[in-house]
C-alpha positions in Angstrom: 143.7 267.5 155.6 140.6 267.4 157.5 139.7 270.4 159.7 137.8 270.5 163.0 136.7 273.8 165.1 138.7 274.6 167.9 135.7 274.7 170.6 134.3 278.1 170.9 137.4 279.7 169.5 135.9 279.2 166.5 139.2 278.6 164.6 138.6 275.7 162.1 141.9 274.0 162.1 144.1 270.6 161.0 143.1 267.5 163.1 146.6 266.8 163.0 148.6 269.5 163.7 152.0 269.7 164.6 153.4 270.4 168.5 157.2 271.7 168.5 158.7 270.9 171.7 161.5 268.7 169.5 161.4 270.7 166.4 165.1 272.1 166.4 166.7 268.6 166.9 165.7 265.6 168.7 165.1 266.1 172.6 168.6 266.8 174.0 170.0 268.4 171.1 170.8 272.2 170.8 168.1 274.0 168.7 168.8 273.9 165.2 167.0 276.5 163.1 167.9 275.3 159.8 165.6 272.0 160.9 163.1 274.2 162.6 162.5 276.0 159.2 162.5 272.7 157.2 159.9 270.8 159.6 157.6 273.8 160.2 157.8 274.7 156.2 156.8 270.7 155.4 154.2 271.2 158.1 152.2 273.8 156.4 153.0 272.6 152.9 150.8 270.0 153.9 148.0 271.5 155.3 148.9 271.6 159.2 147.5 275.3 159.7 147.8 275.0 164.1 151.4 275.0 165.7 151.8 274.6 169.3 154.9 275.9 171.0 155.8 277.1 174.3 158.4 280.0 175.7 160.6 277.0 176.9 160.9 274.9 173.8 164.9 275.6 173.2 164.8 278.6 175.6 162.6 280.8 173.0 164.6 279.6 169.8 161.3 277.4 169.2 158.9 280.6 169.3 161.6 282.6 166.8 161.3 279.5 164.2 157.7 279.9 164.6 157.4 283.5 164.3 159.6 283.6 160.8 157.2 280.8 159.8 154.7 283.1 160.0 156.5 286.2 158.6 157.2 283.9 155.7 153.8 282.3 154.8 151.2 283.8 153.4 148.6 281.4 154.6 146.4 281.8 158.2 148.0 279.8 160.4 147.0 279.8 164.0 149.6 279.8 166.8 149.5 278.8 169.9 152.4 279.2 172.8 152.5 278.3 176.6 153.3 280.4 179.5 154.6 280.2 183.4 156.9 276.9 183.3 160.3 280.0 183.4 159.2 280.9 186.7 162.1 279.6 189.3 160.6 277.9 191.5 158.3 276.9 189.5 155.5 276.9 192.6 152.0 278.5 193.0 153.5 281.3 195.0 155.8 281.8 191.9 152.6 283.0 189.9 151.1 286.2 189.9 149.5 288.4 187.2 152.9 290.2 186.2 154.7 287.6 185.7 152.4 286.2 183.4 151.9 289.8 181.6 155.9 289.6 181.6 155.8 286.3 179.6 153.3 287.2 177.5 154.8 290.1 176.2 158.5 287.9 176.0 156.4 285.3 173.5 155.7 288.9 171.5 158.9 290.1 171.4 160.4 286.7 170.6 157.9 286.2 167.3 157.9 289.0 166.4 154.3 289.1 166.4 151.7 291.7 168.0 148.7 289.5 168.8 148.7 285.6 170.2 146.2 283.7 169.0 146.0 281.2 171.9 148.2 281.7 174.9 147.9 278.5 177.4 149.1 278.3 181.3 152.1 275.9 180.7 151.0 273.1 182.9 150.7 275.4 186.7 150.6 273.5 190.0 146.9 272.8 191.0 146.6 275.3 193.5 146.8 277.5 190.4 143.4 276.5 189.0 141.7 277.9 192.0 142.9 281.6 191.5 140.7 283.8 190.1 143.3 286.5 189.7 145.5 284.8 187.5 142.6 284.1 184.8 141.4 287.8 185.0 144.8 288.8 184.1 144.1 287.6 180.6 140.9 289.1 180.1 143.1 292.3 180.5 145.0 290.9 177.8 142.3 290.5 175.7 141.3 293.8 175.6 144.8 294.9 175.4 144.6 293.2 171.8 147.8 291.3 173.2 146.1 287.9 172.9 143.0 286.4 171.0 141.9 283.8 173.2 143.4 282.0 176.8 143.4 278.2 177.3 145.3 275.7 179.8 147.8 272.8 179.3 147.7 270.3 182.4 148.9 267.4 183.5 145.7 266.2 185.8 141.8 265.5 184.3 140.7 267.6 188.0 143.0 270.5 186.8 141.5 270.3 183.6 137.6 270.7 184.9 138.5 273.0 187.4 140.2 275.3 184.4 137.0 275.0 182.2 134.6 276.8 185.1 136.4 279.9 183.8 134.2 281.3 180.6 137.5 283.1 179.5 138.9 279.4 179.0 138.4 278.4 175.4 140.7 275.0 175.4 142.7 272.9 177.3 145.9 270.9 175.8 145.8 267.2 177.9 147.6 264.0 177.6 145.8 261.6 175.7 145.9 258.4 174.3 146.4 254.4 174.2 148.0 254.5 177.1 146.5 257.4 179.1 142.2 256.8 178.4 140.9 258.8 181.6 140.0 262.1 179.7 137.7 260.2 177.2 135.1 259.7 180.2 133.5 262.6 182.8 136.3 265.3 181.1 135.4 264.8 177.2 131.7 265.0 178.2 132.2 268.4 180.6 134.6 269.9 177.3 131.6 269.0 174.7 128.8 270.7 176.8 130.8 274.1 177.3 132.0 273.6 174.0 135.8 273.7 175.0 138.4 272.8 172.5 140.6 269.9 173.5 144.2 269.8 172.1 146.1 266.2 172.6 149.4 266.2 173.7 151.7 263.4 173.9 149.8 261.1 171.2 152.4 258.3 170.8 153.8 258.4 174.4 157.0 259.4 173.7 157.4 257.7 171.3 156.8 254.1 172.8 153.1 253.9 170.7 155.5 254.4 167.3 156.4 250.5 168.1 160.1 251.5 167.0 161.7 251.0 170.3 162.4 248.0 172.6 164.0 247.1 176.1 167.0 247.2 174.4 166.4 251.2 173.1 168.6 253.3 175.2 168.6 257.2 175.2 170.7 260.3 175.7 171.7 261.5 178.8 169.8 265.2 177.9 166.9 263.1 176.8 164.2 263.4 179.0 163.0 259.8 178.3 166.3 258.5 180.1 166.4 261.3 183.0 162.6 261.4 183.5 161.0 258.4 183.8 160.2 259.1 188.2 159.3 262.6 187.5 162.8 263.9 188.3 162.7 266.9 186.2 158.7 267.3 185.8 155.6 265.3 186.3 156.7 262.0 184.9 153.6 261.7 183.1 154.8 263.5 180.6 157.6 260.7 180.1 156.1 257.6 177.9 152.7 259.0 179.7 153.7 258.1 183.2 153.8 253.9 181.7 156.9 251.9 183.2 159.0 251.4 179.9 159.2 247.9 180.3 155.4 247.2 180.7 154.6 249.9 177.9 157.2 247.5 175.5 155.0 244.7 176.8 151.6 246.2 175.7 153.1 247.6 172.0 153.6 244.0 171.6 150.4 243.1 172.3 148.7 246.2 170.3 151.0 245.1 167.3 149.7 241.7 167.4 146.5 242.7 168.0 146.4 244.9 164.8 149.1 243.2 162.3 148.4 245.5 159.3 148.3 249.1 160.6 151.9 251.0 161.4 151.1 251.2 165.5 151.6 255.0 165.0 149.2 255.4 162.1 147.0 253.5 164.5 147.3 255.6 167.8 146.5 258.5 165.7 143.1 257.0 164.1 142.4 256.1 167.7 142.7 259.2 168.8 140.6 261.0 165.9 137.8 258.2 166.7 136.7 261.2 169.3 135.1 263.8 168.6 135.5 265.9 171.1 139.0 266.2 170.2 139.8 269.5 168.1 143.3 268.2 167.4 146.2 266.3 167.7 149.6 267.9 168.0 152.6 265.5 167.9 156.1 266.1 167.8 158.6 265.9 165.2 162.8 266.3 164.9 162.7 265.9 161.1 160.5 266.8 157.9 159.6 263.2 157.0 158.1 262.3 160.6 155.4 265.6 159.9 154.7 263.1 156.7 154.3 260.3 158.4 151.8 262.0 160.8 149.3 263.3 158.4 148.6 259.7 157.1 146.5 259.1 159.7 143.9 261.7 158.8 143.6 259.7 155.7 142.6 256.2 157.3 139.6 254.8 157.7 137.7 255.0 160.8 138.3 252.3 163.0 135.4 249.3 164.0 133.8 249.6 167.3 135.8 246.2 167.2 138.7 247.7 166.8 138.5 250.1 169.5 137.1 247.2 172.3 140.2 245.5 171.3 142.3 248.7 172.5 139.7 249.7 175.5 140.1 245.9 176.9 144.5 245.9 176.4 144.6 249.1 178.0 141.9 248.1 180.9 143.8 244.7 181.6 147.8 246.1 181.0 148.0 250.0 181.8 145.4 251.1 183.5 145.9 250.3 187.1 149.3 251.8 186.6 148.0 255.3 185.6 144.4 255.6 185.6 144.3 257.0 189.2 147.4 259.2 189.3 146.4 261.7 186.3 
């Protein structure tokens, strides 16, 4: 496994790394610990020393899994859970300093741990980002030894530069990849020169970049990629990255085409890695084998700066004037 530095964290950790919003089961499913264990187990096996979690993944069952992980494992793993998405309604007012301290200390409780390595605001409204108060809060927890270090998940490239004026803010976890290119311009640029780590969330687009699904593919009724697709639950770029299903079908075709002998998923991985601003990748996974299957693409060879026009000029000419503006 190769290893990057997390921006001025200074944690050196897996470029592929493993994000555990699905871990218990598939999306929809209740949380299954027995799965947890086995995913999380085959995770580090295999090098992946980051996991990203968050106090809503399976209403805290995903932050117990992760803290037996760590009671069981002898290596330094680094983990990182999200805060503020519990708060009903989830609205600016809804945020204030206790609350926060409130969640932070439920994440302790519910690991089992006594210090957080990263804590992240769990994708706030944007009024959020232009609080002051709600940043210092964490410096507080710093000191307290309750946390190691503070960073942002967002939905928005704006929320994200706004969040890295703060020096307290050592990362930010952002959607990025085939489908969503945005971040790769002004925000990768601002995250390099303050040395900000950038975490990438939502690398195969729910799953439509795997190339496994087609207009024919239909989904739970708990699954957020049937219930979700207009934002009716949360921003709906968080659903196949905001990309009408039909159209993203469309373009898979046309990436699979484009690049005959590479899985698609292998290949929106690579893509990814090609930057290197990017500290690392975090997808999902509901079973052992799919944490496999991820890793490989650590092991390919960069792609060609033919390769990557041929993805820049698909997305310029089939996605981007569906999403570009919006996030």
């Amino acid at each position: 496994m190769n290893h990057r530095t997390l921006g001025k964290t200074s944690f050196e950790i897996s470029e592929i790394s493993l994000g555990t919003w699905q871990v218990g089961g598939k999306w929809g499913d209740p949380f299954d610990h027995n799965n947890a264990d086995k995913i999380l187990n085959t995770a580090i096996d295999n090098g992946i020393n980051f996991i990203d979690t968050a106090d809503v993944y399976g209403d805290g069952e995903s932050e117990k899994a992760v803290g037996r992980l760590i009671r069981n494992r002898s290596e330094r793993i680094y983990i990182a859970t999200k805060c503020g998405r519990r708060l009903k309604p989830h609205i600016n007012e809804s945020y204030t300093p206790q609350a926060l301290r409130g969640f932070v200390e439920d994440s302790l409780r519910n690991m089992n741990l006594e210090k957080i390595d990263l804590i992240q605001l769990h994708c706030p409204p944007t009024e959020v980002y232009y609080r002051p108060e709600i940043f210092e809060e964490f410096d507080k927890l710093i000191t307290e030894g309750k946390i190691l270090k503070l960073g942002v998940s967002v939905e928005k490239v704006e929320e994200a530069l706004k969040a890295i004026e703060y020096p307290n803010v050592d990362t930010v976890q952002i959607i990025f990849n085939m489908f969503r290119q945005r971040p790769s311009a002004l925000f990768f640029e601002q995250a390099k020169k303050k040395n900000v780590g950038v975490i990438v969330r939502v690398p195969l687009a729910s799953g439509l970049l795997t190339g496994k699904f087609n207009k024919q593919t239909t989904f739970s009724k708990d699954d957020h990629r049937n219930f979700n697709r207009q934002g009716a639950s949360f921003d709906k770029g968080e659903t196949f990255s905001g990309v009408d299903y039909d159209t993203g079908i469309e373009t898979v075709t046309l990436l699979e085409q484009a690049f005959p002998n590479i899985p698609l998923s292998y290949l929106a991985l690579r893509w990814i890695l090609m930057f290197h601003e990017i500290s690392c990748i975090i997808p999902g996974a509901s079973k052992p084998e799919q944490v496999i299957s991820n890793i490989q693409a650590s092991h390919l060879p960069s792609l060609t700066e033919e390769d990557m026009n041929k993805i820049k000029d698909i997305y310029e000419h089939h996605i981007k004037s569906f999403v570009h503006h919006i996030w």
